[in-house]
C-alpha positions in Angstrom: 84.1 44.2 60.7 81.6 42.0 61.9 79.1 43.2 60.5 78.6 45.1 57.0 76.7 47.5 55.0 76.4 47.5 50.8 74.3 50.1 48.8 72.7 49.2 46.0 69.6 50.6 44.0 68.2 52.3 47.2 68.8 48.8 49.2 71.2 48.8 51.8 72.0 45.1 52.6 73.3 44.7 56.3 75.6 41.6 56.5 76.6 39.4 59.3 80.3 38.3 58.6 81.3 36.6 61.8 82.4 33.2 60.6 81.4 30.4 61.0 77.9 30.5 62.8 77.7 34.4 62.9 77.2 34.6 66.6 76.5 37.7 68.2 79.2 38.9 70.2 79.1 42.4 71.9 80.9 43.9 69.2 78.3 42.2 66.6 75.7 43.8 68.7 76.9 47.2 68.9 77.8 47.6 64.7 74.4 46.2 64.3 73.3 49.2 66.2 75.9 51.6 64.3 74.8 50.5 60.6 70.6 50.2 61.5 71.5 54.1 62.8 73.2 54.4 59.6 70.6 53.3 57.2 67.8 55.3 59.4 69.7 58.7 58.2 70.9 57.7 54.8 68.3 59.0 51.7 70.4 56.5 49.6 69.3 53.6 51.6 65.0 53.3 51.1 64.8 49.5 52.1 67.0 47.1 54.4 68.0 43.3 53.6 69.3 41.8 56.6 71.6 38.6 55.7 73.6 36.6 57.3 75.0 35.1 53.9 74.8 31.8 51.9 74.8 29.3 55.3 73.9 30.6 58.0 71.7 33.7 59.6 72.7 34.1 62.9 73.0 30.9 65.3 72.8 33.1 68.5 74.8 34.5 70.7 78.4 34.0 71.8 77.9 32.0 74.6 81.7 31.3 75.8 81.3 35.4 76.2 78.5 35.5 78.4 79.8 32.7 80.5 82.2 35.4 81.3 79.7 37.4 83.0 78.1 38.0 85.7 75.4 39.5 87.0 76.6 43.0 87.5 77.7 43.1 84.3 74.8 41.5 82.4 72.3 44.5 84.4 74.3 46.8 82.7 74.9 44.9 78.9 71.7 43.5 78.7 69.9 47.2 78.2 72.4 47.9 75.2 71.9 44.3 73.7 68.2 44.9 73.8 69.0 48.7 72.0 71.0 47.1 69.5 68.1 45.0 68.1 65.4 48.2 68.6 67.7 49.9 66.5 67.2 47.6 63.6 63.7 47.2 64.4 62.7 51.0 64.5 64.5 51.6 61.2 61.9 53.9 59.8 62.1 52.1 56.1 61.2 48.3 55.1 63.2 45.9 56.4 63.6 42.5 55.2 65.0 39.5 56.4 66.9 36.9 54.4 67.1 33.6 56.4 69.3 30.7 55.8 70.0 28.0 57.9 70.1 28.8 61.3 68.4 31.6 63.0 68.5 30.4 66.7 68.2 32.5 70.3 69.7 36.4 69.2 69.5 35.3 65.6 65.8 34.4 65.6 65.1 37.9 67.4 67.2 39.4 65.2 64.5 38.2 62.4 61.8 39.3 64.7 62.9 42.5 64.1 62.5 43.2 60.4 59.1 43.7 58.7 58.9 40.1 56.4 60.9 37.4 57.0 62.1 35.1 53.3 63.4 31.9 54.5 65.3 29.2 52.7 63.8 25.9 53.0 67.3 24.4 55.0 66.5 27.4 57.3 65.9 26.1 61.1 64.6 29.0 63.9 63.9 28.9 67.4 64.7 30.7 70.7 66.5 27.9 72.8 68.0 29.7 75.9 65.7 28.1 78.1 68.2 25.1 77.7 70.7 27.3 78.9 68.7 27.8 82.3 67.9 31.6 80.5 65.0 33.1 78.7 65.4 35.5 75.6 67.0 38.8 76.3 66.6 40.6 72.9 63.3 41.2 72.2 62.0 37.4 71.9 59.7 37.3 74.7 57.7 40.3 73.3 58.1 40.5 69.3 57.6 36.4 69.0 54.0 36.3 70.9 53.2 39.7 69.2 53.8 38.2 66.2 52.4 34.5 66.5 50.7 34.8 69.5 51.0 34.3 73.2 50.5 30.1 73.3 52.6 29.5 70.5 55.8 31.8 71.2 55.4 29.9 74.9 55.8 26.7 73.2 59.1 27.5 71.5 60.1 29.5 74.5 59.6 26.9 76.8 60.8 23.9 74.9 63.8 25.5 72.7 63.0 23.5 69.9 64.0 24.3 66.4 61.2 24.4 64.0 62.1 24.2 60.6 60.8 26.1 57.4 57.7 24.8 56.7 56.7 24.5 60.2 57.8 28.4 60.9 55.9 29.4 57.8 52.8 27.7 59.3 53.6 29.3 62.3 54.0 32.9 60.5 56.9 32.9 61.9 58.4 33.8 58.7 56.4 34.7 55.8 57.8 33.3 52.6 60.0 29.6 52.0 62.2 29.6 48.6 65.0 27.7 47.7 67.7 28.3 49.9 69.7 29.8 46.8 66.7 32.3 46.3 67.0 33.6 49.8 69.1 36.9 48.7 67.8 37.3 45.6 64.0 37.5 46.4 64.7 39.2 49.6 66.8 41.9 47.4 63.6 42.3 44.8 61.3 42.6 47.5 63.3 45.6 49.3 64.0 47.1 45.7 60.4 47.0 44.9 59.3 49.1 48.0 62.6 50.9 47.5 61.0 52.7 44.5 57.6 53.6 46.5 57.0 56.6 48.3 59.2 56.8 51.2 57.3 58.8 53.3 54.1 57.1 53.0 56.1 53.8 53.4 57.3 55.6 56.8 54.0 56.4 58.1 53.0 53.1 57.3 55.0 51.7 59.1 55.0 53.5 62.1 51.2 53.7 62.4 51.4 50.1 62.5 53.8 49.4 64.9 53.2 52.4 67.4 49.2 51.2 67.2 50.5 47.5 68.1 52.1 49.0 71.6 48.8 50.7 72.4 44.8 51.0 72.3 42.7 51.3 69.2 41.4 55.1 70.2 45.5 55.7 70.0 46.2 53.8 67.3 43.4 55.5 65.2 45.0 59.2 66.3 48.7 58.0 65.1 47.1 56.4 61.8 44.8 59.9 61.1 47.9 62.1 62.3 50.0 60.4 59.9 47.3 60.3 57.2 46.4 64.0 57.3 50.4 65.1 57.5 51.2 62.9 54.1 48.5 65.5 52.4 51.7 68.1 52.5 54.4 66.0 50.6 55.2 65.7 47.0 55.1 61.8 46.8 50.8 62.3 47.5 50.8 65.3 44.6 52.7 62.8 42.5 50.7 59.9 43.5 47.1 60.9 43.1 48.2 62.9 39.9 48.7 59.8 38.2 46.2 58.2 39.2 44.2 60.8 37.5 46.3 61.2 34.8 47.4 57.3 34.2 45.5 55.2 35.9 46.3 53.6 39.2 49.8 51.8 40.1 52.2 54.0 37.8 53.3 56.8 39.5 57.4 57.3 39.7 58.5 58.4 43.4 61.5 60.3 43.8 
């Protein structure tokens, strides 16, 4: 397989394993898709690490495949590329990604999709299809200007430069540099750390964030109080504002 899943302590690590560069051929695309449906129904699985291993993230797409095709046949792949990467970016549960070196064109937007980004400091991102006479096709386009804004997603888009670590950081592109040996580890604590929180809440969350980027405030405001008034039934808020009573704040145990 291409592409991997581990569970481990309510984190389910999803592993490129396409040697050497891990480009993102179809079928790298579609297992993506398979495992970030996967993790979505799994209760074992409470936060995501996406990793593309000790070198390299993801240095983009197979290009020698898509040379292969044309347009017919890119009007039809490119709607289940793009579903691939939705996938992992509408997995209802906190999704990390751990970036070393390069995460260029397909792998950059495959970072785009997760909730925080931990870079190594050897890590190198960009979205350079424009030197290939193309534009992103995953998601780049949208996710990178909503999350750094319109003029400076155009600058990488136009140019196809690479922007290293500390440059991406300042960018906010990604959120956090460590050693490039850290990358796994601190990406791993962070997921396990939310792991043990209160899934549901963690859901809402996230959804009230995400849906209310795509749309006005009035709309945003409904999904946030919808979502605030339906996590008054669960067990996690009983067991949450019990200790708080009971303990203090900051020690209640989620199942």
């Amino acid at each position: 397989m291409t592409v991997n899943l581990e569970v481990a302590d309510g984190v389910g690590t999803i592993r490129l394993d396409r040697p050497p560069m891990n480009a993102l051929d179809i079928a790298t695309q579609d297992r993506l898709r398979e495992l970030a449906e996967e993790v979505t129904r799994r209760d074992d699985v409470r936060a995501v690490v996406v990793w593309g291993g000790e070198k390299v993230f993801a240095a983009g797409a197979d290009i020698k495949e898509m040379q292969a095709m044309d347009h017919p046949a890119m009007v039809v792949r490119s709607k289940a590329l793009q579903d691939s990467f939705t996938a992992v970016a509408r997995i209802p549960k906190p999704v990390v990604a751990a970036i070393t070196g390069y995460a260029l064109g397909g792998g950059c937007e495959l970072a785009l999709c997760a909730d925080f980004r931990i870079a190594g400091d050897n890590a190198k991102l960009g979205q350079p299809e424009i030197l290939l006479g193309l534009i992103p096709g995953a998601g780049g386009t949208q996710r990178l200007a909503r999350l750094v804004g319109p003029s400076k997603a155009k600058d990488l888009i136009f140019t196809g430069r690479h922007v290293k670590a500390d440059e991406a950081l300042a960018l906010g592109l990604v959120d956090r540099v460590v050693p490039a040996a850290e990358v796994y580890e601190q990406a791993h604590a962070w997921a396990a750390r939310l792991a043990a929180g209160p899934a549901l809440a963690l859901r809402a969350a996230k959804e009230s964030v995400d849906g209310g980027l795509e749309t006005d405030i009035d709309t945003g405001l409904t999904i946030e109080r919808n979502w605030f008034a339906g996590l008054f039934a669960t067990e996690d808020r009983e067991t949450g504002m019990r200790s708080f009573v009971e303990e203090g704040p900051g020690k209640a145990k989620f199942l």
